[in-house]
C-alpha positions in Angstrom: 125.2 102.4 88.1 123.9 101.3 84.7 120.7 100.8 83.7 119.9 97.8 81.4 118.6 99.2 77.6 114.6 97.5 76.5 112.3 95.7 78.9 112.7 92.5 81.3 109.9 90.1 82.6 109.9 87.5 84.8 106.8 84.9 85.3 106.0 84.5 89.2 104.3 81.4 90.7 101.4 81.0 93.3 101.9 79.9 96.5 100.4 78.3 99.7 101.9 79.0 103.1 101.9 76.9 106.3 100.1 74.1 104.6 98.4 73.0 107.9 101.3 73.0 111.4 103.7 75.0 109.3 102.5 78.4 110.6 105.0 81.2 109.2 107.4 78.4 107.9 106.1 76.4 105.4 105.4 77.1 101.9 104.5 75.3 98.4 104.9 76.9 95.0 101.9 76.0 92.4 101.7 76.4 89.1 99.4 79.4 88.7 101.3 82.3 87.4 101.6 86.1 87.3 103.5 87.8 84.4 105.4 91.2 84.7 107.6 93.1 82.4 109.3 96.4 83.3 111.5 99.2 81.7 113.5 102.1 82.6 112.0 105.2 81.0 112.9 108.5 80.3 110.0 109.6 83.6 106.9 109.1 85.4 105.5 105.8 86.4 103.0 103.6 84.2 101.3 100.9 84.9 99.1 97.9 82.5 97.2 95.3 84.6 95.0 92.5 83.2 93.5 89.4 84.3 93.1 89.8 88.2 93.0 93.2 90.0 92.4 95.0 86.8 90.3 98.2 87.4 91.4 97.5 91.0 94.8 97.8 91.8 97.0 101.7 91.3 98.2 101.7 88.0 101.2 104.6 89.4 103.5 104.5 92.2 101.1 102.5 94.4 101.4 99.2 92.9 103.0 96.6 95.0 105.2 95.5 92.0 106.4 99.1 91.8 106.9 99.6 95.7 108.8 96.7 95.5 110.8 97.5 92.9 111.8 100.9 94.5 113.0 99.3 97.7 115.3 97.1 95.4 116.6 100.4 93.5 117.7 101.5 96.7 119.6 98.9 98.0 121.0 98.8 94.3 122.3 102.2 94.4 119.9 104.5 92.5 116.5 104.9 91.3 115.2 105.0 87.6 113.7 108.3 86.5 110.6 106.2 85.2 109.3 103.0 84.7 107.1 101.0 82.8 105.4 97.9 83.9 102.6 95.6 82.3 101.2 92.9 84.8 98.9 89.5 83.2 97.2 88.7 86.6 96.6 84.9 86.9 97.1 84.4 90.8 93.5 85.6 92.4 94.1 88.4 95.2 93.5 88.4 98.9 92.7 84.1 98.5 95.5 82.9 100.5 97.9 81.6 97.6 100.4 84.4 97.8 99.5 87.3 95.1 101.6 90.1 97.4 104.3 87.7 97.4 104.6 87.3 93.6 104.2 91.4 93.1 106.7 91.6 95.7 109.2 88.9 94.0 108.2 90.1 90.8 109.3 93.5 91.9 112.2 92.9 93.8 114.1 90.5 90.9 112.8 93.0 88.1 114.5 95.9 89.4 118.0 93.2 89.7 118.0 92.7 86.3 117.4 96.3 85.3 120.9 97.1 86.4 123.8 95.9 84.3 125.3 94.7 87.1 122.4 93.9 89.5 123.1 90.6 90.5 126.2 91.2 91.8 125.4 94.1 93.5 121.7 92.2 95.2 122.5 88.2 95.6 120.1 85.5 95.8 120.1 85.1 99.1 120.1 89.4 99.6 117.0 89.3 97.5 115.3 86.7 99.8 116.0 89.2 103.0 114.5 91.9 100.9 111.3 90.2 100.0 110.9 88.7 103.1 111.4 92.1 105.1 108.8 94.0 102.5 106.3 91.0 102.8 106.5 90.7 106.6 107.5 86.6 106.9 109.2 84.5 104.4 106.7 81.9 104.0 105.4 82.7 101.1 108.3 84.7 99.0 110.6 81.8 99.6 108.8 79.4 97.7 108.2 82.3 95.0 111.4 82.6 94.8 113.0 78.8 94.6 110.0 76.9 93.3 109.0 73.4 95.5 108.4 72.8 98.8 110.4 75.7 101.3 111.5 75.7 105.1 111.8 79.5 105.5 113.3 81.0 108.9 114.4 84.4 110.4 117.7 84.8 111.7 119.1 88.4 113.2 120.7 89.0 109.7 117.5 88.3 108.1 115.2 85.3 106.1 116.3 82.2 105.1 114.9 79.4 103.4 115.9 75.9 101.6 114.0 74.3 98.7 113.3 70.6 99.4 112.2 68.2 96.4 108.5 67.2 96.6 107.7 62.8 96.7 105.8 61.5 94.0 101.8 61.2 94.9 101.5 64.8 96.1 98.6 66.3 94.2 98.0 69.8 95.0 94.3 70.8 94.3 92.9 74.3 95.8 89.5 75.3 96.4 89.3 79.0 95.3 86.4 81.0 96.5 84.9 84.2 95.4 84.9 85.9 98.7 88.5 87.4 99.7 90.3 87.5 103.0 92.4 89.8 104.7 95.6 88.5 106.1 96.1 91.3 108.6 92.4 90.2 109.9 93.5 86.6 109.5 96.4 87.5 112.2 94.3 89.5 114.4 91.8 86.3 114.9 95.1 84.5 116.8 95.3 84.4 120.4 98.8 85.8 122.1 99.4 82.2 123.8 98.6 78.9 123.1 98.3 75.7 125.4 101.6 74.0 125.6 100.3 70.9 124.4 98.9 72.2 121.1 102.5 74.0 120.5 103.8 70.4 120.8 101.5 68.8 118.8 102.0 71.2 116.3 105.7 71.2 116.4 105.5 67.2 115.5 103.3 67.7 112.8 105.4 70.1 111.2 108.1 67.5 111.9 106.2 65.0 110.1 105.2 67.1 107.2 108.5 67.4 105.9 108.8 63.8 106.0 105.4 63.3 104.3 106.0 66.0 101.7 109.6 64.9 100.7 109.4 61.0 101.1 106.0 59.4 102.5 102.8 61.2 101.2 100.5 58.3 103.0 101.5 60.4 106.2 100.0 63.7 104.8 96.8 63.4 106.4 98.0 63.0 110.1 100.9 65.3 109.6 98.5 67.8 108.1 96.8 68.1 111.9 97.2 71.8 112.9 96.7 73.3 116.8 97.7 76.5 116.3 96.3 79.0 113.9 93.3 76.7 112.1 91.2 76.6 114.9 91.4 80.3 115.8 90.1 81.7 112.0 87.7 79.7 111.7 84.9 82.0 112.9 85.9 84.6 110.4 85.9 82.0 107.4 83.3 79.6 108.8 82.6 77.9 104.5 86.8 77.3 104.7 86.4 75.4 107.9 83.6 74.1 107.0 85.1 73.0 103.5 88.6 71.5 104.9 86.7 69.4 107.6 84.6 67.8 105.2 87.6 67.3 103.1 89.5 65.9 105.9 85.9 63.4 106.7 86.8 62.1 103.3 90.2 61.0 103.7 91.9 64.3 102.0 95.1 65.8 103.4 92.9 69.4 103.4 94.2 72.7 105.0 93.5 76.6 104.9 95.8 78.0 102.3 97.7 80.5 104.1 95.6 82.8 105.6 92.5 81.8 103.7 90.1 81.8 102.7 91.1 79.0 100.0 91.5 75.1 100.3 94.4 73.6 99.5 94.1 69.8 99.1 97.5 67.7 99.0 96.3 64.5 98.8 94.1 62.8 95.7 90.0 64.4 96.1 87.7 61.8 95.5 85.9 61.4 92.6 82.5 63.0 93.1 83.4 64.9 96.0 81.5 67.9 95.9 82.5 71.4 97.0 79.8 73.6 96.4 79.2 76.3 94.0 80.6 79.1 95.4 84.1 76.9 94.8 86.4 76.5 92.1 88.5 73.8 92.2 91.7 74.0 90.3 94.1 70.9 90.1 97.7 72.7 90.1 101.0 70.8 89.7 104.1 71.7 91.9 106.0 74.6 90.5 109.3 73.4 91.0 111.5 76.6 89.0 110.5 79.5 91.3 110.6 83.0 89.5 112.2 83.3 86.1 113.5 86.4 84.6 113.8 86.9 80.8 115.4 89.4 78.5 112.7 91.0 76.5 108.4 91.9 76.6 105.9 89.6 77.5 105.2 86.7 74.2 101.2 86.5 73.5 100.7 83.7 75.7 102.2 85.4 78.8 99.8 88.3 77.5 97.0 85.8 77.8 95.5 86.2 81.5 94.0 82.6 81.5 97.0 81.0 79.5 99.0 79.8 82.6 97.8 77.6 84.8 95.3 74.7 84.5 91.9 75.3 86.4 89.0 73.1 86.1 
């Protein structure tokens, strides 16, 4: 196996999972990106991070990106005897709108196009079952991955996921807050068993969602009703609950972002609505590319931590 000669990068978007009855399923890419570059070196491990997580997250063998990136070498065929990787942080960590996912995708198609012959030897939908199985679910990497709006399964032989086009009038807005959340803690907060009836009305939400993503966005706000996983965290994010039912009082297709503890708003906020102050609200459009990998190091505006992505 060949290693590729001089550096690759690849520029990662953020994304929000479930997006109300989707639990595990249902993802959306944003535009709010991370940027990585890697090399092959001669040894040792070395790692660059600015914008989010720096001074925080392992600059050595630790990093997620890297992880990742190792669990790719081996289904490749070989592992590098050192690597070099510089990380511009845009996507906040532990908010809900997928930051593991994009280290994990990040790592997973970096280490592809390291090898001469990488993507023959790991396919798209090879990579996909990788990230997925490094990740946990596919909810978020799909949509990392193929950009849009994603249905993301689990068969025996592994994830799967389509991309579906997203209808005109979907205006993604999140609500970013400066406390984090644990998804492990989001996931202990569900209950073993729900009531039948709130599986079923879940089920024909997440029916109607599609529908209202791809086609009708007037339906967002009924097909946006969630029964299953909502409820149950609110306790341990009681401002997010708080924060999508006012929302929601006002008209606004409103859900937790993944696990929390960020809003995501799909539908138009109205003017003067007001979140609070320990909110940022960022209007995002719909990623619709997934992750792109380029020959070459990072340009100065991929080097620039606040240069992708609109926030206001």
């Amino acid at each position: 196996m060949n290693f590729a000669s001089g550096p690759v990068r690849v520029r990662v978007p953020a994304t929000s999972a479930n997006l109300g009855p989707g639990f595990d399923a249902l993802g959306l890419a944003l535009g709010l990106y991370d940027d990585v570059a890697a090399e092959v070196t001669t040894g040792g491990v070395r790692v660059t991070v600015t914008g989010e997580g720096a001074g925080e997250l392992p600059a050595d063998d630790r990093h997620l990106v890297v992880t990742s990136m190792r669990a790719a070498f081996d289904v490749l065929g070989a592992q590098p005897s050192g690597l070099s990787l510089t990380c511009v942080n845009r996507i906040p960590q532990a908010r809900g709108l997928g930051s593991s996912s994009a280290a994990i995708v990040a790592g997973v198609l970096l280490a592809r196009a390291l090898v001469d012959d990488g993507a023959a030897r790991l396919a798209d939908d090879a990579a996909l079952r990788l990230a997925a199985e490094i990740e946990g679910h596919p909810d978020n990497v799909a949509p990392c991955l193929l950009g849009g709006f994603t249905v993301a399964w689990t068969e025996q032989a592994g994830a799967r996921a389509v991309s579906l086009a997203v209808a005109e009038g979907v205006r993604p807005t999140v609500f970013v807050p400066g406390e984090r959340g644990l998804t492990a803690a989001a996931r202990a907060a569900l209950p073993a068993a729900v009531p039948h009836g709130d599986a079923a009305l879940t089920a024909g939400r997440a029916a109607l969602l599609v529908h209202a993503l791809t086609a009708d966005p007037a339906l967002l706000l009924p097909a946006t009703v969630d029964r299953l996983h909502q409820d149950y965290r609110a306790e341990g994010m009681p401002g997010t609950a708080v924060l999508v039912g006012a929302l929601r009082a006002a008209g606004v297709a409103a859900v937790v972002s993944g696990a929390g503890p960020t809003v995501l708003a799909l539908t138009e906020v109205p003017a003067g609505f007001a979140a609070g102050t320990d909110w940022q609200c960022w209007e995002l459009p719909i990623d619709v590319s997934g992750a792109r990998v380029a020959r070459g190091r990072l340009g100065h505006a991929e080097r620039d931590p606040v240069a992708a992505g609109r926030k206001s």
